[in-house]
Every structure is written in C-alpha cells, then in structure tokens.
RODO-2510 file (C-alpha; in nm, 4 decimals, decimal comma):
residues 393
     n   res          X          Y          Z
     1     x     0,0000     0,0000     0,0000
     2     x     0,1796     0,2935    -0,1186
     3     x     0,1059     0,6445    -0,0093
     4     x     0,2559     0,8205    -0,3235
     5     x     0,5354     0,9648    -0,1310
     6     x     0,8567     0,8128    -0,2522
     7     x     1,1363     0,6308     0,0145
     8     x     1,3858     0,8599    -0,1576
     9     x     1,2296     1,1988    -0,0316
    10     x     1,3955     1,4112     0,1993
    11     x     1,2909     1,4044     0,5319
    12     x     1,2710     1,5846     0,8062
    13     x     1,4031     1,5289     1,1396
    14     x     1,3341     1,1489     1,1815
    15     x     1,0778     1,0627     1,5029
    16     x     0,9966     0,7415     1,6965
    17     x     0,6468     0,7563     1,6193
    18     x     0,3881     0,5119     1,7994
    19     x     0,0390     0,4463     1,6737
    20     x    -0,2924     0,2876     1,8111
    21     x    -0,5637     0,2260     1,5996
    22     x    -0,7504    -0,0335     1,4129
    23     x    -0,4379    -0,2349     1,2278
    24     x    -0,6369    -0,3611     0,9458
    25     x    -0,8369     0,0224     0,8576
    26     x    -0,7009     0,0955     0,4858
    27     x    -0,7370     0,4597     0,6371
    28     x    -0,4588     0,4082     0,9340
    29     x    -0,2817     0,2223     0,7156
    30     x    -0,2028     0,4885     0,4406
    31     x    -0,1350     0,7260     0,7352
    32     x     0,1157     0,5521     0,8956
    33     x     0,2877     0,4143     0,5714
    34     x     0,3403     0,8050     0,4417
    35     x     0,5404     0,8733     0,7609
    36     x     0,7269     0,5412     0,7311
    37     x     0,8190     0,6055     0,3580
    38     x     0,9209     0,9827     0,5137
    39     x     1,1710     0,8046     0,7186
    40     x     1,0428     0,8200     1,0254
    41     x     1,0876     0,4922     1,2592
    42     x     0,7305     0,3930     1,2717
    43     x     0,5438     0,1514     1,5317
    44     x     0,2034     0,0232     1,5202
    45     x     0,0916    -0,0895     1,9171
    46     x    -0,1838    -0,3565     1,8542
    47     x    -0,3757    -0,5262     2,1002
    48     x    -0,3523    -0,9363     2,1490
    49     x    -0,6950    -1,0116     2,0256
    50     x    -0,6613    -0,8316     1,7517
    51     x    -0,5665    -1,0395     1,3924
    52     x    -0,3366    -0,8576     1,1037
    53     x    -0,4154    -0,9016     0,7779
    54     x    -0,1599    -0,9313     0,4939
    55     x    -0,0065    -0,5916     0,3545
    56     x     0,1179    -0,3840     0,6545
    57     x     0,4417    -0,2719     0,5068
    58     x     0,7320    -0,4671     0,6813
    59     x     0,9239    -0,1402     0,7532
    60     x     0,6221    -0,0756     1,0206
    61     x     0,7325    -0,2414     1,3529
    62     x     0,4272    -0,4060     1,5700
    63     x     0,4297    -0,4197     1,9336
    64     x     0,1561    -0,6424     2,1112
    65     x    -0,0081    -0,5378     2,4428
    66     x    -0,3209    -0,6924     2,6281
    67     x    -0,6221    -0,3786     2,5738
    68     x    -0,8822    -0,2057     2,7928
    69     x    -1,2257    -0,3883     2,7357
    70     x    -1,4927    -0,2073     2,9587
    71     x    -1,7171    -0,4880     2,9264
    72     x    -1,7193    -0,7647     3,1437
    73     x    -1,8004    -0,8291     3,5325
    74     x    -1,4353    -0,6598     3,6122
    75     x    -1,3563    -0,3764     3,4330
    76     x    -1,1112    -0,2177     3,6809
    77     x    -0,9329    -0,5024     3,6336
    78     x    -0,9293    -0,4719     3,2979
    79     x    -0,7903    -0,1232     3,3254
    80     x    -0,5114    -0,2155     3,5525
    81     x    -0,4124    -0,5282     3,3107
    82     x    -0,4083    -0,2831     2,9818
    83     x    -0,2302     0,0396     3,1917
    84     x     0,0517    -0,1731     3,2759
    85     x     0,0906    -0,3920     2,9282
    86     x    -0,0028    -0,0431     2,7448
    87     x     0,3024     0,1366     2,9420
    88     x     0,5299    -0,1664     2,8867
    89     x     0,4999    -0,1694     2,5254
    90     x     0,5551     0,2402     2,4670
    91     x     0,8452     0,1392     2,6980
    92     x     0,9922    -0,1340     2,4345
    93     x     0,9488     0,1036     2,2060
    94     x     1,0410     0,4552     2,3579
    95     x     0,8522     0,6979     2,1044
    96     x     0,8541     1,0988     2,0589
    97     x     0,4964     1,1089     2,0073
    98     x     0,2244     0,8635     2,0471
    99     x    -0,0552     0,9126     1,7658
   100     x    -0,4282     0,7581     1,8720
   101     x    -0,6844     0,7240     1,5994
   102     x    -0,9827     0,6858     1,7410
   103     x    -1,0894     0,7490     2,1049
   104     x    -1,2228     0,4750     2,2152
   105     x    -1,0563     0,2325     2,3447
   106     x    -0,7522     0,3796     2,1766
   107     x    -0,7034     0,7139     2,2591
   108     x    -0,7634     0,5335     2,5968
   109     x    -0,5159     0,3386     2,6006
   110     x    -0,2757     0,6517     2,4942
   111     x    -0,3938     0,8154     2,8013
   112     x    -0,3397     0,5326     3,0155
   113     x     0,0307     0,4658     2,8455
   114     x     0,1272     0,8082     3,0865
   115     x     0,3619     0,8608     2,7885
   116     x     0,3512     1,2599     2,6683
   117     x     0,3011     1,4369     2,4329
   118     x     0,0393     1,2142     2,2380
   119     x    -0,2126     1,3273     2,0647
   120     x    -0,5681     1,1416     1,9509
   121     x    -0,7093     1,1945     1,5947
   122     x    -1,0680     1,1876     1,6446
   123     x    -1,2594     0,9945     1,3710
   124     x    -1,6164     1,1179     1,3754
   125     x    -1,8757     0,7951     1,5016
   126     x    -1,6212     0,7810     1,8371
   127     x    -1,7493     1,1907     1,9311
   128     x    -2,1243     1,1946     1,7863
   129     x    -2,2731     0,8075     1,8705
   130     x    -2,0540     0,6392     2,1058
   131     x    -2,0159     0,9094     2,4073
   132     x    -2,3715     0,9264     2,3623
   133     x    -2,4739     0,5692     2,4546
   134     x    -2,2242     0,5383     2,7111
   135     x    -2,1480     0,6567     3,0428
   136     x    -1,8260     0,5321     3,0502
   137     x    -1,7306     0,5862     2,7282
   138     x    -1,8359     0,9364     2,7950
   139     x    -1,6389     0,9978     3,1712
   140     x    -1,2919     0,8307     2,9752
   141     x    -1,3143     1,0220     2,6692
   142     x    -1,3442     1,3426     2,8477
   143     x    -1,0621     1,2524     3,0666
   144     x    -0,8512     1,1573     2,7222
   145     x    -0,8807     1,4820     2,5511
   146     x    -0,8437     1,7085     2,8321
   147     x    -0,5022     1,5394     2,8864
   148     x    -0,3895     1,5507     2,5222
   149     x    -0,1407     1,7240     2,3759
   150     x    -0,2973     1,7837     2,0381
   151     x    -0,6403     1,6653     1,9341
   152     x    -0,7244     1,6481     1,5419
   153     x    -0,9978     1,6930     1,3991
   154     x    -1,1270     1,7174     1,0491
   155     x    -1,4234     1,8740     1,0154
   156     x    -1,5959     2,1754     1,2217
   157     x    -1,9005     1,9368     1,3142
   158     x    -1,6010     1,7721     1,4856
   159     x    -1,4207     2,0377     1,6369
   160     x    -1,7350     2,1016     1,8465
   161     x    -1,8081     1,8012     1,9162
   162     x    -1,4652     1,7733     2,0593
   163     x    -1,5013     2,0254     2,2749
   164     x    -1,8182     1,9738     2,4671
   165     x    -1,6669     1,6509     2,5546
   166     x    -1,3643     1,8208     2,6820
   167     x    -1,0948     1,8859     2,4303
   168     x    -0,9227     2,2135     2,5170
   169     x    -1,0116     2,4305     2,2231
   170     x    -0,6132     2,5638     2,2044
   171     x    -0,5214     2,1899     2,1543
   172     x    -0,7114     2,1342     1,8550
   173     x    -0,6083     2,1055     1,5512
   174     x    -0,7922     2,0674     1,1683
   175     x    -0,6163     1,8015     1,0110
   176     x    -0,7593     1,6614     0,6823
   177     x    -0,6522     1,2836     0,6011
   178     x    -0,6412     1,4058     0,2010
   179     x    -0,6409     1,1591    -0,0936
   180     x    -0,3224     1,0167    -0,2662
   181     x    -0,3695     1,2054    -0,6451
   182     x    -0,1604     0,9709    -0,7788
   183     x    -0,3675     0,6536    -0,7461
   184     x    -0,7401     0,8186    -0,6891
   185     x    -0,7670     0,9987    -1,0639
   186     x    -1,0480     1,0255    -1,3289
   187     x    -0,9514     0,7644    -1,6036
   188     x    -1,1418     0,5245    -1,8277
   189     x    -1,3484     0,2530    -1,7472
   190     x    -1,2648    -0,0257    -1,6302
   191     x    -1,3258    -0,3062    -1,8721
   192     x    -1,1948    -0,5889    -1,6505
   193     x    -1,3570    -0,4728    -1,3277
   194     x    -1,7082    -0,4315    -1,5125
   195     x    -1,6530    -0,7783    -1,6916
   196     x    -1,5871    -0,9875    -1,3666
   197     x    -1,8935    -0,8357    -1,2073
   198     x    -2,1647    -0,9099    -1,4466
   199     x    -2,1972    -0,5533    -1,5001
   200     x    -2,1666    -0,5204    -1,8722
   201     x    -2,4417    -0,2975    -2,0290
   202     x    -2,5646    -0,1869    -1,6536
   203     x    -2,5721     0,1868    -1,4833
   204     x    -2,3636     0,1677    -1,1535
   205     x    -2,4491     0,2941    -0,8311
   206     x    -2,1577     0,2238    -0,5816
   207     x    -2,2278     0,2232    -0,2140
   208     x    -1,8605     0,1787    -0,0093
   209     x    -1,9255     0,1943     0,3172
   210     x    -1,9546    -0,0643     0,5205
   211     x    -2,2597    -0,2924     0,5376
   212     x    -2,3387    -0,2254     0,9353
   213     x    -2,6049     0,0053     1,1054
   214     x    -2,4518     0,3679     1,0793
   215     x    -2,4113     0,3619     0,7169
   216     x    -2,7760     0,2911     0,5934
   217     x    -2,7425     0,0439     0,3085
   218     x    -3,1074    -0,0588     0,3617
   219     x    -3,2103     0,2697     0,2516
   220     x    -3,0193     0,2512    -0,0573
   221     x    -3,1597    -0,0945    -0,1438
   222     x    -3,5205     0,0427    -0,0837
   223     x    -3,4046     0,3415    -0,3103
   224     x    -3,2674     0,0973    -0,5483
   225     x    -3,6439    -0,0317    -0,6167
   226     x    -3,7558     0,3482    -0,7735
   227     x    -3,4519     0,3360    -1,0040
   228     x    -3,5180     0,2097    -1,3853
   229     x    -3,4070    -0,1664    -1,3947
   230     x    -3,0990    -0,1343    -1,6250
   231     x    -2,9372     0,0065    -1,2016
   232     x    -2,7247    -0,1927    -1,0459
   233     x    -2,6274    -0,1518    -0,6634
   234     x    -2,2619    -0,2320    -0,5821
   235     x    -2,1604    -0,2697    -0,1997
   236     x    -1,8643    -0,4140    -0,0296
   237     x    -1,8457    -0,7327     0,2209
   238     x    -1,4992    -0,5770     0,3269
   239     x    -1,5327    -0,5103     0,7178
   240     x    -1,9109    -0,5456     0,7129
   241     x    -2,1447    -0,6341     0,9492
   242     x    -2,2144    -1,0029     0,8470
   243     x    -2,5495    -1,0359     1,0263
   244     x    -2,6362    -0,6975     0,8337
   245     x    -2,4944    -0,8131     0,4529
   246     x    -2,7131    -1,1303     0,5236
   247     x    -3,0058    -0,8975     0,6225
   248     x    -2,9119    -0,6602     0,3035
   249     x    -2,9426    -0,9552     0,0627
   250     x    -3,2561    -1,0750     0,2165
   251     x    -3,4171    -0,7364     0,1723
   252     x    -3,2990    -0,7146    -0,2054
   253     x    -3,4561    -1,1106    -0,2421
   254     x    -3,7768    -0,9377    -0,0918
   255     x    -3,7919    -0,7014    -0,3484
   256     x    -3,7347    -0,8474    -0,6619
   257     x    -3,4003    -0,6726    -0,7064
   258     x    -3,1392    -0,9596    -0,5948
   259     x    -2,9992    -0,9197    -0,9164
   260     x    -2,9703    -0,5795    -0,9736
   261     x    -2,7642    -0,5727    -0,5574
   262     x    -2,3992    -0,6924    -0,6591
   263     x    -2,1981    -0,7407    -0,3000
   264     x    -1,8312    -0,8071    -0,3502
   265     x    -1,5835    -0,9916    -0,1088
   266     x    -1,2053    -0,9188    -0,0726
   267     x    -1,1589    -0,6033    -0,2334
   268     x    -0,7948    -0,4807    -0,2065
   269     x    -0,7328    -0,0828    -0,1226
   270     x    -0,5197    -0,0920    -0,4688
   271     x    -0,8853    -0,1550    -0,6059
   272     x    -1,0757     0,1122    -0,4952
   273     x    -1,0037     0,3588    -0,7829
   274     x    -1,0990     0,0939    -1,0411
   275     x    -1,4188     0,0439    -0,8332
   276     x    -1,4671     0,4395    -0,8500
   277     x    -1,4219     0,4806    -1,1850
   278     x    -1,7063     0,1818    -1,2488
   279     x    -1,9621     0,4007    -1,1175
   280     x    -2,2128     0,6330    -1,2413
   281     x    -2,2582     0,7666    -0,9288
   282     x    -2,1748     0,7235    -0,5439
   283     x    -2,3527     0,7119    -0,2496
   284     x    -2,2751     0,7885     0,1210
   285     x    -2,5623     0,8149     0,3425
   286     x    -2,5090     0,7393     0,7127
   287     x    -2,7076     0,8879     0,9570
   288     x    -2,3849     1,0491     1,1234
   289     x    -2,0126     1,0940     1,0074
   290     x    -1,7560     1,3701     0,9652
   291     x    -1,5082     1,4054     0,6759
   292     x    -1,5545     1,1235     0,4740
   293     x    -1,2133     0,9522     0,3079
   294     x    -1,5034     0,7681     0,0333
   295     x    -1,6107     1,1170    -0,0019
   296     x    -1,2996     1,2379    -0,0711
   297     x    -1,1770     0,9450    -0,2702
   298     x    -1,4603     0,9735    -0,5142
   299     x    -1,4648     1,3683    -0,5586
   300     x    -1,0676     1,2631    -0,6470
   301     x    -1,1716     1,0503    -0,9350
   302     x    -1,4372     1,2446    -1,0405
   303     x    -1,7346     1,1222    -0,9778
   304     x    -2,1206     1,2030    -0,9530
   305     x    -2,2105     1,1688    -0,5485
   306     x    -2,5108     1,1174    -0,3861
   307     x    -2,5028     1,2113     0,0492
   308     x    -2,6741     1,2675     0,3197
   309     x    -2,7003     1,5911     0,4348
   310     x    -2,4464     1,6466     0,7112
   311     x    -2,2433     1,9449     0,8228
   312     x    -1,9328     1,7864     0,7905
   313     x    -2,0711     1,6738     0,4240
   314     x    -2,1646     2,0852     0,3410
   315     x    -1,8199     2,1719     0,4090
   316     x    -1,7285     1,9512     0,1347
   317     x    -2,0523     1,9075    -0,1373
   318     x    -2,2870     2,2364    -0,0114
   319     x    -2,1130     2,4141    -0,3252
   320     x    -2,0141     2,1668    -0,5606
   321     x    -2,4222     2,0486    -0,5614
   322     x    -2,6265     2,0855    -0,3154
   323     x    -2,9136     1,9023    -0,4602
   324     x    -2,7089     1,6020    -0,4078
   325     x    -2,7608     1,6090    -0,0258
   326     x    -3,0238     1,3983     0,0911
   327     x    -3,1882     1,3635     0,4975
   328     x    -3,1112     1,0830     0,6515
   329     x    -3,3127     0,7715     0,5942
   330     x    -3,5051     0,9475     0,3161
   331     x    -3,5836     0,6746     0,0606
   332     x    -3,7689     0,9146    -0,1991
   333     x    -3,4670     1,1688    -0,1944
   334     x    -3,2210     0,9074    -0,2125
   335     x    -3,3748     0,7791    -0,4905
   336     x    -3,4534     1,0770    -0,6386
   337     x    -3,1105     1,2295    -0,6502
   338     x    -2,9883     0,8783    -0,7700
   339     x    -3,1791     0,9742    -1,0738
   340     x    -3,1208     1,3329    -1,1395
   341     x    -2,7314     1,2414    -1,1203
   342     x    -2,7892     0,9865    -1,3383
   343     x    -2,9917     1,1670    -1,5909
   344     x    -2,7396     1,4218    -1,6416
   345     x    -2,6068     1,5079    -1,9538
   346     x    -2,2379     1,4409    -2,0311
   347     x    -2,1104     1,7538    -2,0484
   348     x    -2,2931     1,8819    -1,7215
   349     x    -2,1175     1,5546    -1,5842
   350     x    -1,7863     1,6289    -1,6984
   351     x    -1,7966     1,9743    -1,6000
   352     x    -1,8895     1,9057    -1,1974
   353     x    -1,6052     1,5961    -1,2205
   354     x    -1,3737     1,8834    -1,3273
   355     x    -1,4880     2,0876    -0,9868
   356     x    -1,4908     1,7965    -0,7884
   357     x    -1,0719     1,6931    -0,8655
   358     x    -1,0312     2,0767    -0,8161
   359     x    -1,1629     2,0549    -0,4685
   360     x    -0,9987     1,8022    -0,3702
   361     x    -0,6669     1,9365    -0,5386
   362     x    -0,7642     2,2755    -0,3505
   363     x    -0,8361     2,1197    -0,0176
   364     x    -0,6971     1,7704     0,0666
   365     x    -0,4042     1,6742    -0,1506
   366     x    -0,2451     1,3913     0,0661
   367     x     0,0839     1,4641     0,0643
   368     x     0,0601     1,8397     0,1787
   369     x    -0,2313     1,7710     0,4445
   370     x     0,0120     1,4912     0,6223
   371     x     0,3077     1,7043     0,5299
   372     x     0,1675     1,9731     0,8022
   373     x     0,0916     1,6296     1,0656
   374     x     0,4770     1,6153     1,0185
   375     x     0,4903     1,9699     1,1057
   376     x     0,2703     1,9309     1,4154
   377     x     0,4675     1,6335     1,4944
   378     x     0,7878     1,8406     1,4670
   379     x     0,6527     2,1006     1,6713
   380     x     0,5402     1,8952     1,9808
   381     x     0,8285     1,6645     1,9648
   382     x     1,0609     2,0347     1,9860
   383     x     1,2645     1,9246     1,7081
   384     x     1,4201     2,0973     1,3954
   385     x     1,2567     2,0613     1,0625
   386     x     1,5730     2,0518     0,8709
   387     x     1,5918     1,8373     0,5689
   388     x     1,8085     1,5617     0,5454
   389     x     1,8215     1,2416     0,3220
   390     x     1,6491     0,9516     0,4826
   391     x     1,8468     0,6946     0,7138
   392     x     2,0181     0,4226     0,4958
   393     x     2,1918     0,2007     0,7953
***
C-alpha cells in the first residue's frame, strides 16, 4: 500500500512515532505508511486479540499489548491489566509522540500509556454516537482529551463536538486525512472490473461503506427499487457487518431486485479507484459521520455523489451540488437524486467531475495535508525541521 510519497524523499528530522488504531483500517494504514516512507521509525501498538491481515508494510514495527475492554463483570481489572501492558509496550518502544486514531478504546489506552506528548485523531462515530450511549465511554473520553497534547480533527461538526466533551479548544487542531492524487484519478473505465462483475451494459451505483447500522445500506436498497431496472447496486463485504450483509441480501430477495444488488468480497485498497471509476454515481448516506475519506476518494476521481445531508458533508458538497444532499433515511430523496445524477447530460457531468478533482486538489491533496501532521509532529516533539536524506543504515 503505497502512499505516493517516494522512500527517496527528503525528510525531516526522523521521530519514533507510535500508533494505536484499528491495524487492518485501509485509512490508518495509508497514514502511517506516508510517515514510514518519510523516514520516520514507525510503530504500530496492537492489542492481542486483535488479527493482522496481509499488507502492513514490513518497515512498520508491531508491538503487542493486552487492551482495555470495559465490558465484562471486572472492568477495573481490565484497566489495571491494559495500563501496565499499554506502558510496557511504549516502553519497548520509547517513542517521541504517540498518535491515537480513534478514542475509544484507543485514545484510551494513549492516556493510560502516561507517555507525553500524544495526541488522539478523532474519527467522527467515536465523538457523535458512542459518548452518547455510554457513560463510561463518555467519563474516559473526556478525561482523554483534556489530557492531550494535540487533538485532530477534520471537520468543524467535529471540532465542536470535541469540545463539549472536553478537548481544550487551544489543543485542537484541523487536520484533513487528504487523498493520494496519484492513485485516486479520473480515467477510463474499467473493462476488466465491469466484466468480472456481471456488469456489462448496466448503470452503476456504488455504495462503499460498510454494510453495518450507521451507514444505511437498507435505505439505498429500498431506493434501489424506484430506479429504472438497467441500475445496479454495488456494496462491499470488506469489514461489514455479516449479520447486516445477510439482512441486506434478504431485503434485495424481498424485493425483486437480488440481481440488480452486486456485493463483492475481498476487495484490495489498490482496487478502490478501479471500483470508483465503475460508477455512475456514489452514495454515502449514514445517519452520522464527519469528513468522509469515500467522499474524498470519489470527488478525487471524479465522480457524480449522492449524500446525506451532514455538516461535515456541506463543508465539502454544499457548493459543488447541493441538490445532491439527501436527509437521513429518506428513501424518496435518495432515490430521487440517484436519478437526477444519473440523468445528467455528459457535459454537465464532466464539467462538476472537473470541480470535484479541483476541490480536492484545492483542499486535501495527501501529501501536503500529512506534510503539516509532520509539522505538528515536529513542533510537539521540539525538534528541527531541517531536511536531510532519509536513514540508509
């Protein structure tokens, strides 16, 4: 998985950098690679019940360590257990900065490490749902940011968020993710991809989030039955929810549309361009979210998108077309605004792909948005940002 920043490029000051996050998330794993192909000495703290699948690059050093769960009859135990195998592994490892993407449980466990300065990128679902539901989640999230160094965020709808939980506005920082231009670009179709689906002579909708609660793939099914029958729904299995993909494909079955709902297995990130480039148009409707990287991935390449209407989504579509913003779990708008995009004339569909690359050219090119996270990392860790050719022993 390459980030589009070359091993050869000067660095900066090289850091011990230590992350927690999900291992397997394509989105952590682009993050971290960048720095590692920047030179910096990169290490990935995973928990023990937590697989890795194939592709982590092997310059990225893993460290074990037994996690927080808060479930369970004995959850102070369980914090005691993780505190010490948490602060044991950041010693093994000795980092300048300790990086947490997402707050629960692992800007937690960043907190609980004692090790300063780290800093927790917030995510989006772990500030709007899950502080919500829980009390606990709640009382150790507030107790996270307060105590961070940095907090970032990538979306104002985030920002607040952050700070009625507890982040100290001064420590917050807007940090977007970006999109490697290189490998997300506007290009042909693709032949191969549409062949191996079944998809020849069919108009593509492509749905990639994940098949699980937040991200509303019902509704898009239910929109799918008010679209003419020549539509085809794409989704992914990849990270789903299996008892929601089976309850997906049982809802298509009910409505006559099985074979018009195409759900594919094993899709690599190398993929996802090819899988953009299928489609007439995208859809992201979840019912909450901040910046989204599928957002941003398919403005990239081009493409015609369908969203609900968020705040964190305005920032990004409000001006680019707003008529493409849809409430949440509205199966006549969805539907609706399916069609319009589709029934667009090529020319009026070439000229808002044009405006969508430009925003994203504008506003999140990869390699400058992590290029400042280097900064920020520079800046907390006190070091010099002098250039110098990356280590070679």
């Amino acid at each position: 998985m390459s980030s589009g920043v070359s091993p050869e490029a000067e660095v900066v000051d090289r850091l011990r950098l230590a992350f927690l996050g999900d291992v397997n998330s394509a989105h952590l794993r682009r993050w971290v690679t960048f720095f590692a192909e920047r030179g910096h000495h990169v290490v990935l703290l995973v928990g023990t019940n937590q697989s890795i699948l194939p592709g982590l690059p092997a310059s990225i050093t893993v460290e074990r360590f037994r996690p927080f769960s808060a479930r369970g009859r004995f959850p102070p135990a369980s914090f005691v257990r993780a505190r010490w195998s948490v602060r044991r592994a950041m010693a093994r490892c000795r980092p300048d900065i300790v990086n947490a993407h997402f707050m629960n449980p692992h800007g937690w466990h960043a907190w609980m490490s004692g090790r300063h300065p780290y800093v927790v990128t917030l995510w989006g679902s772990d500030v709007f749902i899950a502080p919500r539901l829980h009390r606990v989640v709640a009382r150790l999230g507030r107790i996270t940011l307060r105590a961070a160094d940095m907090v970032m965020v990538n979306s104002e709808a985030l920002r607040r968020g952050a700070v009625e939980i507890g982040a100290p506005p001064e420590r917050i920082e807007m940090v977007q993710w970006g999109v490697d231009l290189t490998r997300f670009t506007p290009g042909p179709d693709p032949v191969e991809l549409r062949a191996r689906l079944g998809l020849n002579g069919r108009r593509v909708v492509f749905s990639p989030r994940a098949i699980a609660p937040l991200y509303r793939q019902g509704i898009v099914v239910q929109a799918l039955a008010q679209l003419p029958s020549d539509v085809t729904v794409v989704m992914l299995r990849h990270r789903s929810d299996a008892a929601m993909v089976a309850a997906v494909e049982a809802q298509a079955e009910s409505l006559g549309l099985a074979d018009r709902l195409v759900v594919v297995s094993d899709v690599e990130d190398a993929e996802m361009p090819a899988f953009l480039r299928l489609a007439d148009v995208v859809v992201s409707i979840p019912a909450s979210d901040s910046t989204s990287a599928s957002i941003l991935e398919a403005l990239a390449c081009g493409c015609q998108i369908v969203a609900a209407d968020l705040i964190s989504v305005r920032e990004w579509l409000g001006e680019l077309e707003p008529r493409s913003l849809v409430p949440v779990d509205d199966v006549d708008a969805t539907a609706a605004a399916i069609a319009r995009a589709l029934g667009r004339g090529a020319a009026e569909r070439a000229a808002l792909g044009r405006r969508a690359r430009e925003i994203v050219e504008e506003r999140a090119d990869q390699a400058k948005c992590l290029g400042r996270v280097e900064t920020l990392y520079l800046t907390l860790a006190g070091r010099s940002q002098t250039a110098h050719g990356p280590d070679r022993s």
